[in-house]
C-alpha positions in Angstrom: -12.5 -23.8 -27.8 -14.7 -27.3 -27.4 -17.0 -27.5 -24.4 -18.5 -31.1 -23.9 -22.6 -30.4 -23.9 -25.1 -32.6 -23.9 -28.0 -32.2 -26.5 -31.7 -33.0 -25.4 -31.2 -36.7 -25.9 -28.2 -36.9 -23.7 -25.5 -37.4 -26.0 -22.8 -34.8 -26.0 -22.2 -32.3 -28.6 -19.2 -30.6 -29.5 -18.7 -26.8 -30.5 -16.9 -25.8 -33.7 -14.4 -23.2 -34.3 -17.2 -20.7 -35.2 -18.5 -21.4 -31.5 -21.7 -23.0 -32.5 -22.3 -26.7 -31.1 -22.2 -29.8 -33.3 -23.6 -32.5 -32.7 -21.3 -35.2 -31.3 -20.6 -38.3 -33.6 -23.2 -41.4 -33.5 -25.9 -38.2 -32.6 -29.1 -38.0 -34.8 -28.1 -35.4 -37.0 -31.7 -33.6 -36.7 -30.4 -31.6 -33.9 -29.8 -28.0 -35.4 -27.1 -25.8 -34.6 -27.4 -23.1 -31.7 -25.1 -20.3 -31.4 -23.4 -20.0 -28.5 -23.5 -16.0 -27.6 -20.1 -14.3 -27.6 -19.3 -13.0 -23.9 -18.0 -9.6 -24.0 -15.8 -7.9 -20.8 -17.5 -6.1 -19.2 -15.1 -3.0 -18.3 -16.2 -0.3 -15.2 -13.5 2.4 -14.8 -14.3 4.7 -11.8 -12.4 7.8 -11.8 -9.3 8.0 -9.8 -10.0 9.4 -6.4 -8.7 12.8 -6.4 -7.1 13.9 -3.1 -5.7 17.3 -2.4 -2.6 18.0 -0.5 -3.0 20.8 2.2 -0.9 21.5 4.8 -2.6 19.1 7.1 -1.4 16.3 5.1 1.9 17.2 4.0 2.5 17.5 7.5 1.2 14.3 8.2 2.8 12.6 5.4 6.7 14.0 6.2 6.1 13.0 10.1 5.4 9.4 9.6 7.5 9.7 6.7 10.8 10.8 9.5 9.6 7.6 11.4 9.4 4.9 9.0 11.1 5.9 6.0 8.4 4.0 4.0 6.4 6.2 1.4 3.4 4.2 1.3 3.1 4.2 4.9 3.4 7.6 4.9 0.8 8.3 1.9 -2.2 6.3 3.7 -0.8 8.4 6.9 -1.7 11.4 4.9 -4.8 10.1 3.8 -4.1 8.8 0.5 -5.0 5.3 -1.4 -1.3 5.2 -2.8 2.0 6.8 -2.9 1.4 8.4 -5.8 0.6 11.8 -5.8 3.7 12.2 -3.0 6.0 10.8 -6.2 3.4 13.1 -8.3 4.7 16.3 -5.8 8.2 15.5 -5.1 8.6 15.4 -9.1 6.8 19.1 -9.1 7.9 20.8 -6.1 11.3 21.9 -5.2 10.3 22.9 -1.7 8.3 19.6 -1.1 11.6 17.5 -2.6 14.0 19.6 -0.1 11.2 18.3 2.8 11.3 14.9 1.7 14.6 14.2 1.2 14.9 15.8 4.9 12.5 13.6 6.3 14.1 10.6 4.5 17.5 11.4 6.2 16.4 11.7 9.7 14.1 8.6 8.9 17.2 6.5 8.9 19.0 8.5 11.1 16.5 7.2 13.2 16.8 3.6 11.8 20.3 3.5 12.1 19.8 4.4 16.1 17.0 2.0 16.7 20.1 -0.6 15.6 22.6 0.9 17.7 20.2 0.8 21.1 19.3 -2.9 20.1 23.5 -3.3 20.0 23.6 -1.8 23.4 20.2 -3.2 25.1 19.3 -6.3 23.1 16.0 -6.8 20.6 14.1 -7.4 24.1 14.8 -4.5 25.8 12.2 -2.8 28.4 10.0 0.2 26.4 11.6 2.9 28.5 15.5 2.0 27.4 16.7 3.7 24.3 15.3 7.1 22.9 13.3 5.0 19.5 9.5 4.8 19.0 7.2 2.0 18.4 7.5 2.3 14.8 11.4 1.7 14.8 10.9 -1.5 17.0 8.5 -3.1 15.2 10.7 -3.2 11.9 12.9 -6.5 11.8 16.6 -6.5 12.4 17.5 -8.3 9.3 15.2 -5.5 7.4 16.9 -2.7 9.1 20.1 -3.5 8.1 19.4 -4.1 4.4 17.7 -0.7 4.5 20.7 1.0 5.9 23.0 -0.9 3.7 20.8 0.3 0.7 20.5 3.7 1.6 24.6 4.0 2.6 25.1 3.1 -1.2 22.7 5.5 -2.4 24.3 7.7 -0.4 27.7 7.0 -1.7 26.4 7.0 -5.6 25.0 10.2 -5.6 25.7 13.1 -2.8 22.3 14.8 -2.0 22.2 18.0 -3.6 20.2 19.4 -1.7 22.2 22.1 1.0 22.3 21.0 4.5 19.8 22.4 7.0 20.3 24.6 9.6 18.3 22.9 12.4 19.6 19.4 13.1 17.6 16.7 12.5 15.0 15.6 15.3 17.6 12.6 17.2 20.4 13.7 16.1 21.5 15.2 19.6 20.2 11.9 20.7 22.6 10.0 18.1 25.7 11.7 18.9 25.7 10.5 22.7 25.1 7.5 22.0 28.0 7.4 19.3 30.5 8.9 22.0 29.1 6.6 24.5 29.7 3.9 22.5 33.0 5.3 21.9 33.6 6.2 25.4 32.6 2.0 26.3 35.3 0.7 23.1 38.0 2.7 24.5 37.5 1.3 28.2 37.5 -2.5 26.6 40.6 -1.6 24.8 42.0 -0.6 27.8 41.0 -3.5 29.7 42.1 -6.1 27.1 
């Protein structure tokens, strides 16, 4: 690498391949060579932080988790830098994988009726129409539904193998009138037209 200098008499110098600097051409060739130091990285590796999971944070974790469907959200929710010790767990755990995928599910579950309220009551509707939080709101339409489209191919590509639960999901109740209202509002357009 050449780096323009200039020597004590104001002409430039020039450094060699070896890194030492040359004097530049016309220069009086009394000026010596100096060595030009090698920089070395300097490298600082702090530990990783370790956090452990209790039942606090697993808790904490799955709930925002069920809202968002978004594991980083729901790692820093828990109290964590990144999502990796909840991929760490979910590869270890059985129990924690059942949880998760249940949280997942209701997660778009929820999704999926954020987007039928906003079909019924419009993107600006008043905070106390439709049964979805904050969190659902706040995530763009257009990102919704590439979420939900993602998800229904998942879905399709590989049936969860985990057994469904016995307690329905948190919504679900909540889903299925809307569904047959919704239903209930076709027929009586069908009817009409």
């Amino acid at each position: 690498m050449r780096h323009a200098l200039r020597n004590g008499r104001g002409h430039f110098a020039r450094a060699g391949s070896d890194g030492a600097i040359l004097p530049a051409a016309g220069a009086q060739a009394s000026v010596e060579r100096a060595e030009v130091p090698a920089l070395k990285p300097v490298i600082t590796t702090t530990p990783p932080v370790q956090v452990a999971w209790s039942a606090a944070r697993e808790d904490a974790f799955f709930r925002e988790l069920s809202e968002v469907c978004n594991v980083n959200a729901a790692a820093r929710a828990a109290g964590f830098p990144d999502s990796r010790p909840a991929y760490n767990r979910k590869e270890r755990g059985g129990a924690f994988r059942a949880r998760w995928d249940g949280a997942v599910a209701e997660g778009y579950a929820r999704l999926e009726l954020e987007m039928l309220e906003r079909a019924r009551f419009g993107e600006n509707r008043r905070a106390d129409q439709g049964c979805s939080g904050e969190k659902q709101r706040a995530i763009p339409t257009s990102l919704a539904l590439s979420l939900l489209k993602m998800h229904q191919a998942r879905a399709k590509a590989a049936p969860s193998a985990v057994a469904p639960t016995a307690r329905p999901m948190r919504g679900q109740s909540i889903r299925d009138e809307m569904e047959k209202r919704f239903r209930e509002i076709s027929q009586r357009l069908t009817e009409r037209g």
